[in-house]
C-alpha positions as CSV (number, residue, x, y, z in Angstrom):
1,X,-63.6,21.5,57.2
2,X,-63.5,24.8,55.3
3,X,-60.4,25.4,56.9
4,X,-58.4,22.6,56.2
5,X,-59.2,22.6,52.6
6,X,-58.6,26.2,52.3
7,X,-55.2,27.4,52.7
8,X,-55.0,31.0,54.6
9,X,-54.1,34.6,51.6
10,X,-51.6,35.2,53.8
11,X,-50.4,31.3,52.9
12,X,-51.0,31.7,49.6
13,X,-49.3,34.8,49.2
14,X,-46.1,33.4,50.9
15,X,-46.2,30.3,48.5
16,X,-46.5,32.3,45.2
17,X,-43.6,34.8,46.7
18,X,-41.4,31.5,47.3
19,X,-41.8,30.4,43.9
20,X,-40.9,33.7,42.3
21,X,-37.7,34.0,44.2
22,X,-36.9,30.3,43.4
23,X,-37.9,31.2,39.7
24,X,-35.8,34.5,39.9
25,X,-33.1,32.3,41.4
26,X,-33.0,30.2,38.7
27,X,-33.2,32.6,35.8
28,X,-30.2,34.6,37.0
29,X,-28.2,31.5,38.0
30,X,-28.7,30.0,34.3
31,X,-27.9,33.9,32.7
32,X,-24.8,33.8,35.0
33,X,-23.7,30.2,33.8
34,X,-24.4,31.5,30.3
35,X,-22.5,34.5,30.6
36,X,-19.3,32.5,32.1
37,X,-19.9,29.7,29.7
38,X,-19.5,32.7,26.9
39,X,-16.5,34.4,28.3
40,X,-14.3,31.1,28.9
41,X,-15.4,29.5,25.1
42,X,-17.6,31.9,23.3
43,X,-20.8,33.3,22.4
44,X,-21.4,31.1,19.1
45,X,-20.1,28.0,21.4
46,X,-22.9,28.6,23.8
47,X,-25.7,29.3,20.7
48,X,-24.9,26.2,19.3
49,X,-24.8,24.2,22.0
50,X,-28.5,25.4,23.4
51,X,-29.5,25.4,19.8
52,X,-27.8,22.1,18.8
53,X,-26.5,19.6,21.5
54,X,-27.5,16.3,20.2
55,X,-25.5,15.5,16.7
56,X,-27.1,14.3,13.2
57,X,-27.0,13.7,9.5
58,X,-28.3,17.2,8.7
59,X,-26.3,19.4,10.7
60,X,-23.6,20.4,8.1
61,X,-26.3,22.8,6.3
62,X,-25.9,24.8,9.7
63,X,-22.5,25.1,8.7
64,X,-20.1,27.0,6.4
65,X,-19.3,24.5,4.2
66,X,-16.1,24.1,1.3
67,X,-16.6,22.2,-1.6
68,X,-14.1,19.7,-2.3
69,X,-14.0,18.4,-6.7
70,X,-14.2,15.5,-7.9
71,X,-13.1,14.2,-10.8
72,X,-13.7,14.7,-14.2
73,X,-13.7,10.9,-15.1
74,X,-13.4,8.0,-12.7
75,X,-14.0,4.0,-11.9
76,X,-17.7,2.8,-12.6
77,X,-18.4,-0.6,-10.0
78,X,-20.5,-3.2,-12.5
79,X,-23.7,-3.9,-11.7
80,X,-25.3,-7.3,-11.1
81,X,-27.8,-6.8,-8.3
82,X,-28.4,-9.7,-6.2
83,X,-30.9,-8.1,-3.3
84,X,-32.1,-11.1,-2.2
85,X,-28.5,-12.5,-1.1
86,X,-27.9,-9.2,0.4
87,X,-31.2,-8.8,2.8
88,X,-30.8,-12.3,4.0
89,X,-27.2,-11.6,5.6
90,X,-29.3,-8.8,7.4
91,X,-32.4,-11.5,8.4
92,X,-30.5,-12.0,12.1
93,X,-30.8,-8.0,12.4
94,X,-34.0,-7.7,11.3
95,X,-35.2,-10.9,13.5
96,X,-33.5,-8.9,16.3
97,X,-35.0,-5.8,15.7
98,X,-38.1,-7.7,15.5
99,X,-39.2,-6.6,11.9
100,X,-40.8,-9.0,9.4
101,X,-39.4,-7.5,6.3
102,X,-36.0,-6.2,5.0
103,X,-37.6,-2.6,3.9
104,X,-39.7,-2.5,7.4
105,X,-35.7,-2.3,9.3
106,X,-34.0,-0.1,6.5
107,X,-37.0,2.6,7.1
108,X,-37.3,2.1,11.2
109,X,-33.3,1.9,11.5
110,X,-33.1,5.3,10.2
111,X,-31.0,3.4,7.1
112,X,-30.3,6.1,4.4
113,X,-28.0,4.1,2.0
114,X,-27.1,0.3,2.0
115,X,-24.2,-0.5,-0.6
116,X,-22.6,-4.1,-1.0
117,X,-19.9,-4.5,-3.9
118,X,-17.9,-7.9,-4.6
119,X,-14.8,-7.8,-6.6
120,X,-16.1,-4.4,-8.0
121,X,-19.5,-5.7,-9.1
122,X,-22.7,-3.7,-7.2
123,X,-24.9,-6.8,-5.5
124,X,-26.9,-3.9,-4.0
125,X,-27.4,-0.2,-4.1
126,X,-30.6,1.0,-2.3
127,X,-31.5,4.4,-0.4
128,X,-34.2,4.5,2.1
129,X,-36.2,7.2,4.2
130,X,-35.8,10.2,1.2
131,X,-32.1,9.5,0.2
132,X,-30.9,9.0,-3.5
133,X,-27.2,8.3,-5.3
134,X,-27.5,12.1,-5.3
135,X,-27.8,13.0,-1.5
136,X,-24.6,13.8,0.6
137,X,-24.3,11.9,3.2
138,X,-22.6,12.9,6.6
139,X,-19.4,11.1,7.3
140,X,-19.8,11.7,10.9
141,X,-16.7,10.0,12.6
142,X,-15.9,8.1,9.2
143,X,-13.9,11.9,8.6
144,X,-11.0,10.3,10.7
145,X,-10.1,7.6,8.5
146,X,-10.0,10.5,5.6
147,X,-7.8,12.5,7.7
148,X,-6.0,9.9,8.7
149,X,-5.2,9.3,4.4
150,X,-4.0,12.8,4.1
151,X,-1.0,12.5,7.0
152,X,0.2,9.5,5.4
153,X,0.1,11.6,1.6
154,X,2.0,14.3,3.0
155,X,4.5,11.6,4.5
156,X,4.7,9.9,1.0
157,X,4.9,14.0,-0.2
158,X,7.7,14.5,2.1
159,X,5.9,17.3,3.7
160,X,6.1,15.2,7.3
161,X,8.9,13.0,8.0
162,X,7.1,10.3,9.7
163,X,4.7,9.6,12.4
164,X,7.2,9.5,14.9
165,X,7.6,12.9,14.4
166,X,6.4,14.9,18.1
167,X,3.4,16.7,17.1
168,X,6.0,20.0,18.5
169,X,7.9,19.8,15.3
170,X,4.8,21.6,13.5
171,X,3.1,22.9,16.2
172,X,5.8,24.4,18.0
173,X,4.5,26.9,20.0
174,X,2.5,23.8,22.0
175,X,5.7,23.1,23.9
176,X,6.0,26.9,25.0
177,X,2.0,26.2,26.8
178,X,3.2,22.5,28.3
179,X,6.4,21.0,27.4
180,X,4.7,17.3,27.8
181,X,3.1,17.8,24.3
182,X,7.1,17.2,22.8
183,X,6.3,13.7,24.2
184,X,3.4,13.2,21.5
185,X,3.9,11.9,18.5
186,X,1.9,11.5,15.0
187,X,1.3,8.0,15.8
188,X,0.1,8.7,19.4
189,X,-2.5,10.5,17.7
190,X,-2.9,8.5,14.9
191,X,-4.0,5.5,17.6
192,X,-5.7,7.5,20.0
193,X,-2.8,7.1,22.6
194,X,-1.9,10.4,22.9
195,X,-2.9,11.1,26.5
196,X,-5.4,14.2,25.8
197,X,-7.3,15.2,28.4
198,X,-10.9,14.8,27.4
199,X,-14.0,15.4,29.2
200,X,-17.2,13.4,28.1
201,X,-19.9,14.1,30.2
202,X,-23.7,14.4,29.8
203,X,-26.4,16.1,31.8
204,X,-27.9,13.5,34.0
205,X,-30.5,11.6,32.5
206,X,-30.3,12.2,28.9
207,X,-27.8,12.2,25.9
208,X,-27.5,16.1,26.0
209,X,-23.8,17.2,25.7
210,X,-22.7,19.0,29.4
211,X,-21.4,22.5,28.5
212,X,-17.9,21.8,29.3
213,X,-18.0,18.0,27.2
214,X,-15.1,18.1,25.4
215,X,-17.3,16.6,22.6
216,X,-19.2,19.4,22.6
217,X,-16.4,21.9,22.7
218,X,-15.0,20.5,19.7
219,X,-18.2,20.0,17.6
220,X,-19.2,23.5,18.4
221,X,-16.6,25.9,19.0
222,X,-16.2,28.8,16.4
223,X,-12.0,28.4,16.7
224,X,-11.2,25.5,17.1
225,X,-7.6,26.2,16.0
226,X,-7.2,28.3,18.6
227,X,-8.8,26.1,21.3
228,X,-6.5,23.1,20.1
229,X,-3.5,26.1,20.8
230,X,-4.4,27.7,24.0
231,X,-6.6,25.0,26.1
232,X,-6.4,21.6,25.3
233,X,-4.4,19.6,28.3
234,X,-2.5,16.4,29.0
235,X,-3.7,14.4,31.4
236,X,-2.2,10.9,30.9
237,X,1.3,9.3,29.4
238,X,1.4,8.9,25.7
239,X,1.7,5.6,24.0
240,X,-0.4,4.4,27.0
241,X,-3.9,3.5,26.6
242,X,-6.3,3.9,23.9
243,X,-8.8,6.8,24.6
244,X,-11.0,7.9,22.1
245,X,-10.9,11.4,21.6
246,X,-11.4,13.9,19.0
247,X,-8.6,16.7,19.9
248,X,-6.3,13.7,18.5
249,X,-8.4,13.9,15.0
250,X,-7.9,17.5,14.8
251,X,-4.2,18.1,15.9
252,X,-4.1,15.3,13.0
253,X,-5.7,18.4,10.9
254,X,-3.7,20.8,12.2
255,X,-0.4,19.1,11.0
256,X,-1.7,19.1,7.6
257,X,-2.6,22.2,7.4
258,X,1.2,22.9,9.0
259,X,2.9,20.2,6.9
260,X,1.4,20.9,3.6
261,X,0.3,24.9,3.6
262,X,-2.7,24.2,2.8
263,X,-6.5,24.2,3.9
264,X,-7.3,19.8,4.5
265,X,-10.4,20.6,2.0
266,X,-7.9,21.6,-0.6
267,X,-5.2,19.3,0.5
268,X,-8.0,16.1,0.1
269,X,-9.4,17.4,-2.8
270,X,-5.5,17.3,-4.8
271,X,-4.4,14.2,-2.9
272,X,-8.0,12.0,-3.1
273,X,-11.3,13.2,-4.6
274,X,-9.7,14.5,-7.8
275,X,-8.2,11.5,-8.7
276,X,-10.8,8.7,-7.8
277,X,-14.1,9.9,-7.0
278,X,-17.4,10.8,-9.3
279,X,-19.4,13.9,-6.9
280,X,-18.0,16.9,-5.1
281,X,-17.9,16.9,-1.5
282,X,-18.0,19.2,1.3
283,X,-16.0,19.9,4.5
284,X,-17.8,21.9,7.5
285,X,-15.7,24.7,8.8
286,X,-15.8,26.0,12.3
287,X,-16.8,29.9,11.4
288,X,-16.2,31.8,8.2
289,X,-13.6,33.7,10.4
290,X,-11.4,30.6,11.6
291,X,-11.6,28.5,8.6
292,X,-10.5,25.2,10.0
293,X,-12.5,21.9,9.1
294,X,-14.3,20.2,11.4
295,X,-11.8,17.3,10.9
296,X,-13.1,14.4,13.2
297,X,-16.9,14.1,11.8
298,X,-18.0,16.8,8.8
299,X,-16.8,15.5,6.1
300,X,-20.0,15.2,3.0
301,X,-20.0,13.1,0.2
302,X,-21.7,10.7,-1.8
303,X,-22.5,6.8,-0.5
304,X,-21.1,5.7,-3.9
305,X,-17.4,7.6,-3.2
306,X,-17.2,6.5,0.3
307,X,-17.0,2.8,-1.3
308,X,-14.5,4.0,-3.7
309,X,-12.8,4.8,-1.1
310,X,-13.2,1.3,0.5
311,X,-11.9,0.1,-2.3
312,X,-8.6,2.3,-2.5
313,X,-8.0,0.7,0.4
314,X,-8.8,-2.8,-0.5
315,X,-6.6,-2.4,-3.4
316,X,-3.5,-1.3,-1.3
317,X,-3.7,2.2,-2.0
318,X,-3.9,1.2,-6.2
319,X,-6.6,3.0,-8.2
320,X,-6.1,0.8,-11.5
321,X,-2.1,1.3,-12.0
322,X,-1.9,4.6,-10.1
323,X,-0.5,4.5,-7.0
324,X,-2.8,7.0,-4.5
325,X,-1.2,6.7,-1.3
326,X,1.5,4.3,-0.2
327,X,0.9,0.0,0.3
328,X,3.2,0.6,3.4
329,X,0.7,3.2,4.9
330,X,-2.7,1.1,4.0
331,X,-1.3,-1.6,6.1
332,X,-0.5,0.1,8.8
333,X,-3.6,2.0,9.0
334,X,-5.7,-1.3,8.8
335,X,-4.1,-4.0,10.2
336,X,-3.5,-4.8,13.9
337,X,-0.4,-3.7,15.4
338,X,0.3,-7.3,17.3
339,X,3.0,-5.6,19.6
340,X,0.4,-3.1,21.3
341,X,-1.2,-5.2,24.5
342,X,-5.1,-5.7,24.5
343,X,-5.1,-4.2,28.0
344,X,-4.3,-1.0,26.2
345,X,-8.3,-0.7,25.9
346,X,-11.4,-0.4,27.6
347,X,-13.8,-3.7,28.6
348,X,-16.2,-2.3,26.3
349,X,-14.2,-3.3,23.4
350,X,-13.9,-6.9,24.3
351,X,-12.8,-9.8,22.7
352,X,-10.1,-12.4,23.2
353,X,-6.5,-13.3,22.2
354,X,-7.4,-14.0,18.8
355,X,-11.0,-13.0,18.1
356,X,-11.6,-9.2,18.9
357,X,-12.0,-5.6,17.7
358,X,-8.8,-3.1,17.4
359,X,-7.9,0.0,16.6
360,X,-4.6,1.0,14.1
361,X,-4.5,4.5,12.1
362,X,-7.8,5.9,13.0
363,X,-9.3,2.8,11.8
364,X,-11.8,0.1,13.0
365,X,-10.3,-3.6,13.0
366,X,-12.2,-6.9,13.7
367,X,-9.4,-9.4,14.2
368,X,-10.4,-13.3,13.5
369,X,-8.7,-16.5,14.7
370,X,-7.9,-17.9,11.9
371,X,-5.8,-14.9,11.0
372,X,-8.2,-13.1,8.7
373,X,-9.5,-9.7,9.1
374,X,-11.7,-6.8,8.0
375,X,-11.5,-2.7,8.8
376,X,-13.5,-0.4,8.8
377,X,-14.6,3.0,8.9
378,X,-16.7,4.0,11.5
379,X,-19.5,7.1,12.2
380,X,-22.1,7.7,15.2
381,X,-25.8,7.5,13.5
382,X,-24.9,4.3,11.4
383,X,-21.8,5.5,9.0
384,X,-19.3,2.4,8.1
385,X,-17.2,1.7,4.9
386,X,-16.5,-2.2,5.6
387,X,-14.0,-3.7,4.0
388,X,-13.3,-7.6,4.1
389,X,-10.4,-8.0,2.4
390,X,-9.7,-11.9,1.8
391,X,-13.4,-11.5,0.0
392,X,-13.2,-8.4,-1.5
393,X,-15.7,-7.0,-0.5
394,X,-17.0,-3.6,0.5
395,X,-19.9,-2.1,2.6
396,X,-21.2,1.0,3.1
397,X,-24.1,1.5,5.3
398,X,-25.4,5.1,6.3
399,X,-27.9,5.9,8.7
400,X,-29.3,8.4,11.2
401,X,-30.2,6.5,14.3
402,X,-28.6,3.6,16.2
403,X,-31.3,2.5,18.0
404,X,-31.8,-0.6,15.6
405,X,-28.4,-0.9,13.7
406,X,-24.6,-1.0,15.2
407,X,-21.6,-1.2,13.4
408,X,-21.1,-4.9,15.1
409,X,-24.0,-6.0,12.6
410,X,-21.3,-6.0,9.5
411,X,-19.0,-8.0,11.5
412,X,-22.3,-10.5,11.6
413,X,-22.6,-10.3,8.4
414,X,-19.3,-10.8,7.7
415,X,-19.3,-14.1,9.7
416,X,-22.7,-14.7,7.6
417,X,-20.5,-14.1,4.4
418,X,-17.9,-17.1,5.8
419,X,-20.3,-19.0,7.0
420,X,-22.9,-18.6,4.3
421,X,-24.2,-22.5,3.6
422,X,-24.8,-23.3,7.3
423,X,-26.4,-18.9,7.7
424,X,-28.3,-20.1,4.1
425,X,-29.8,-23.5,5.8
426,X,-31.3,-21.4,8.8
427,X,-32.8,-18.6,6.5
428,X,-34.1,-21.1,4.1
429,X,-35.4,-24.0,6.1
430,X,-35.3,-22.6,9.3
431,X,-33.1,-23.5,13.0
432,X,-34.4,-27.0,13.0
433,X,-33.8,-28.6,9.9
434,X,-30.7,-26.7,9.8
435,X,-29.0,-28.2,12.5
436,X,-30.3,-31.5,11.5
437,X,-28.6,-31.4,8.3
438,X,-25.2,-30.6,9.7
439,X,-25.2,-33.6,11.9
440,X,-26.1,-35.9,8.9
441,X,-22.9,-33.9,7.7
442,X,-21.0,-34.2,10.2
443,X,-21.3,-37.8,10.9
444,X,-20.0,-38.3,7.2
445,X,-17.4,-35.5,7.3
446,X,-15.9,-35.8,11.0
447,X,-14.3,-32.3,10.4
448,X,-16.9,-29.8,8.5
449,X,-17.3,-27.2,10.8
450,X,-19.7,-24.5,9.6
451,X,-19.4,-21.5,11.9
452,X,-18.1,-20.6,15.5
453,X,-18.9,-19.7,18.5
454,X,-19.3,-16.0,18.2
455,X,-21.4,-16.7,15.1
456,X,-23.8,-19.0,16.0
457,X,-23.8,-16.7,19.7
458,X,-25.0,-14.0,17.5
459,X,-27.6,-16.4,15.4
460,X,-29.0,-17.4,19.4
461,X,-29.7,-14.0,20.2
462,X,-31.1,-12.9,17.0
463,X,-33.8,-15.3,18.1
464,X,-33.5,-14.5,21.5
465,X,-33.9,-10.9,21.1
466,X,-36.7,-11.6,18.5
467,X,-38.8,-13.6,21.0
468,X,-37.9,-17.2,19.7
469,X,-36.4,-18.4,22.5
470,X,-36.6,-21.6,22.0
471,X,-34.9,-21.9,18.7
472,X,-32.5,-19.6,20.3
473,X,-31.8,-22.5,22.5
474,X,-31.1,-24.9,19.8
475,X,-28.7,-22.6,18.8
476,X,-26.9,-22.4,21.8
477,X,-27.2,-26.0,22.5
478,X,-24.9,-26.6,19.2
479,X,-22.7,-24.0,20.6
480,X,-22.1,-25.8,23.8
481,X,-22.2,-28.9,21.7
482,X,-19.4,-27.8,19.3
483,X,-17.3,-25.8,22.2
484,X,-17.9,-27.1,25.8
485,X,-14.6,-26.0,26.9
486,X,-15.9,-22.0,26.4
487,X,-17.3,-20.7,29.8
488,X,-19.0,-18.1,27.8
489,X,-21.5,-20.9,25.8
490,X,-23.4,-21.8,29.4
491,X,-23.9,-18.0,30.0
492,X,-25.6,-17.5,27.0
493,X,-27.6,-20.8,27.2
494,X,-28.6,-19.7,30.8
495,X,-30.2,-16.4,29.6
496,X,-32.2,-18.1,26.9
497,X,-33.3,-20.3,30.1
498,X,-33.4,-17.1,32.7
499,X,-36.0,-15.6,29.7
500,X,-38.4,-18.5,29.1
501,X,-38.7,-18.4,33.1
502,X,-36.5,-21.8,34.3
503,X,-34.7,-20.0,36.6
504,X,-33.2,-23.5,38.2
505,X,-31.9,-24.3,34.5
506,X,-30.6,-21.1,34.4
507,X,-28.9,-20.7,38.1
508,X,-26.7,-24.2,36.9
509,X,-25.6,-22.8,33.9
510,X,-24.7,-19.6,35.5
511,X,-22.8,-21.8,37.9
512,X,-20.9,-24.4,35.5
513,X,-19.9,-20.5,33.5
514,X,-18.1,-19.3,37.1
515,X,-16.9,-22.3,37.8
516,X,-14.9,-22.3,34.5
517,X,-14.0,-18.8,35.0
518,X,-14.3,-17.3,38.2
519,X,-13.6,-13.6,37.6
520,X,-17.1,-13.7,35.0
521,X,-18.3,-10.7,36.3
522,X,-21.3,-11.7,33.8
523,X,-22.6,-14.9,35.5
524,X,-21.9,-13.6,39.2
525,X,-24.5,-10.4,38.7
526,X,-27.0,-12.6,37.0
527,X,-27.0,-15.4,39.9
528,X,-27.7,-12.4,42.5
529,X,-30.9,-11.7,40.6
530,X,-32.1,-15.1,40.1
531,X,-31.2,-16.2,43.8
């Protein structure tokens, strides 16, 4: 018996030296991976990236940073708080999230500021989790609609002619590394259609930036100018598809710095924050050496300034009889391009013909179908300026998590906003009584119509998500009530079904969904499970 339990020294001895070696193994094989990680990128690269990897709010005070003034008078919003009006358009999030209180989501969402204005009165200014009026607040992607102001000031400047400009004529020596860069032009980058070869991998498993992510190259390197010089490729056609990608952010940064002869911090600071907004700023710079900003996603400021900026562009570029930047360029930059196909971008976009999210001058746009829209500014961790322009209204939210906030919770709200009796009804008096009172309206006013389908689809899986499934179905018995013609109403019906365990219920629905549409990739996985 002894010897069974026992292994033999000369066993053990042979099992310890196997681990060394494997050990050793690994310890030079990482130290050589190191090493040739430093000598293709750099030294600092590979500090930051073991030292860093995963992005947030606080990273810019690793940084170099320049400060960008303000100015010395500017706009004051009027206040007439309203919070209760403001926390109930969030009540689908937080019933999602499955938090009972308004202040129990802000502080678990990793919510820093939450800033509503109306026709330039404040509703609602709050900071959560140790933020104040006073913090900075990182811009994280939001920095690309900023760049994306300057190239249209040093248009209006005639510094650059216009964005069909090849990004050759100021970066000339690009065309003497690969002559396919004199196909890009300013508005390739501008949409994200440039064709930039861009690498986004992650070890496997986790969230951790892969050494040679182009994410991470960019967020990290210690010259980027030089990297966007001597080894960023082409790997697709521009004015193809949309493929987001930072390199076209910073060659955006890179032509102002060529077009205007001076550093974007300075550039933004004579152009922007010196003419319309209260607190200095700050820019993140690669390395004291190189000096170029971080242009996609370290830009600091002030939650309050970000919705002055909003509002610039709400106003058309007009800061109260100035003209800031050019009507011509605000549109451009916001509104959808109608000429570029939808098949331009990846499924993960979404949406139909007339309902869906787009992309213009390194802006967010949610298009609606009755011709309406809203842009936006958009950050990882929770950053959004939101502008809805036909209620003039503006929306900054910052954060430093996503785990329980997305930037589609503002187009909610937005819809909550439109549709704010019928949202009111369910937050007051609950799903029930709600739906009650719009068929007693209804049957007097044949054509009051109170939300649609994407709205009440998100109300259903608020309570869904939230565990109250069978209000959910209510919900998503209107919808199929109000649009029977939408395959997508009987898939969401046959979740609610699929979740409170009626998986007969729920195979039908699937069924009348593929029926309607039979390439509903959706409906065919879900039927595989439940069969």
């Amino acid at each position: 018996m002894d010897s069974e339990k026992h292994l033999p020294k000369s066993n053990h001895r042979e099992m310890k030296k196997t681990i060394k070696i494997i050990v050793f193994t690994l310890v030079i094989l990482s130290v050589l991976i190191l090493v040739v990680l430093s000598i293709k990128f750099s030294p600092v690269y590979v500090y930051r990236l073991i030292t860093q990897n995963v992005a947030d709010v606080y990273d810019y005070q690793l940084y170099e940073n320049r400060t960008i003034k303000g100015a010395d008078s500017t706009f004051q919003f009027k206040e007439n708080q309203n919070e209760k009006y403001v926390e109930d358009l969030f009540q689908d999030r937080m019933l999602r999230s499955g938090f009972k209180t308004f202040d129990e989501w802000a502080e678990k969402s990793q919510t820093t500021a939450l800033i509503f204005i109306r026709k330039d009165t404040i509703l609602y200014e709050k900071y959560f989790n140790g933020f104040s009026r006073d913090s900075y607040f990182h811009s994280q992607s939001m920095a690309k609609s900023f760049i994306s102001f300057m190239i249209g000031a040093a248009i209006d400047d005639g510094l650059i002619s216009g964005v069909d400009d090849p990004m050759t004529k100021y970066i000339p020596e690009l065309k003497e590394r690969n002559t396919r860069f004199e196909n890009i032009t300013i508005k390739n980058l501008l949409e994200m259609r440039s064709g930039l070869a861009y690498n986004t991998s992650y070890l496997p498993g986790t969230n951790i930036h892969a050494p040679w992510h182009d994410e991470a190259i960019g967020y990290y390197h210690p010259n980027v100018r030089k990297l966007l010089l001597e080894k960023v490729e082409i790997a697709g056609e521009p004015g193809g598809n949309f493929q987001y990608c930072n390199y076209n952010t910073s060659y955006l940064g890179l032509l102002i710095e060529r077009g205007t002869g001076k550093t974007v911090s300075k550039y933004l600071e004579e152009k922007l924050w010196s003419q319309i907004m209260e607190y200095d700023a700050l820019f993140s710079i690669d390395s004291k050496e190189s000096g170029f900003e971080y242009m996609p996603s370290r830009l600091i400021a002030r939650a309050i300034d970000y919705a002055r900026f909003g509002r610039l562009y709400l106003k058309e570029g007009d800061w109260n009889g100035k003209q800031i930047i050019s009507k011509d360029w605000i549109k451009k930059s916001t509104k959808e391009d109608k000429s570029i196909p939808r098949n331009i971008y990846p499924e993960w976009l979404g949406g139909d013909n007339c309902n869906h999210t787009y992309y213009s001058y390194q802006w967010w746009g949610n298009a609606e179908c009755d011709s309406s829209y809203q842009f936006f500014a958009n950050g990882n961790l929770g950053q959004n300026i939101y502008v809805i322009p036909d209620k003039e209204i503006i929306i900054v939210h910052c954060g430093n998590s996503l785990e329980f906030y997305n930037e589609g919770d503002l187009w909610h709200v937005a819809d909550c906003i439109r549709f704010n009796d019928f949202h009111q009804l369910i937050v007051n008096k609950g799903v029930t009584e709600a739906i009650r009172e719009y068929h007693e309206k209804k049957k007097q006013y044949p054509n009051y119509q109170p939300f649609d389908e994407r709205f009440l689809k998100d109300i259903g899986y608020a309570y869904l998500d939230g565990g109250k499934t069978e209000d959910a179905k209510k919900i998503f018995a209107l919808n199929i009530e109000s649009y029977p013609d939408s395959w997508q109403v009987y898939n969401n019906m046959a979740e609610a079904y699929a979740k409170s365990g009626d998986a007969d219920s729920a195979i039908m629905l699937y069924q009348k969904s593929l029926t309607m549409k039979p390439e509903n990739n959706w409906a065919t996985e879900k039927l595989k499970m439940l069969e």
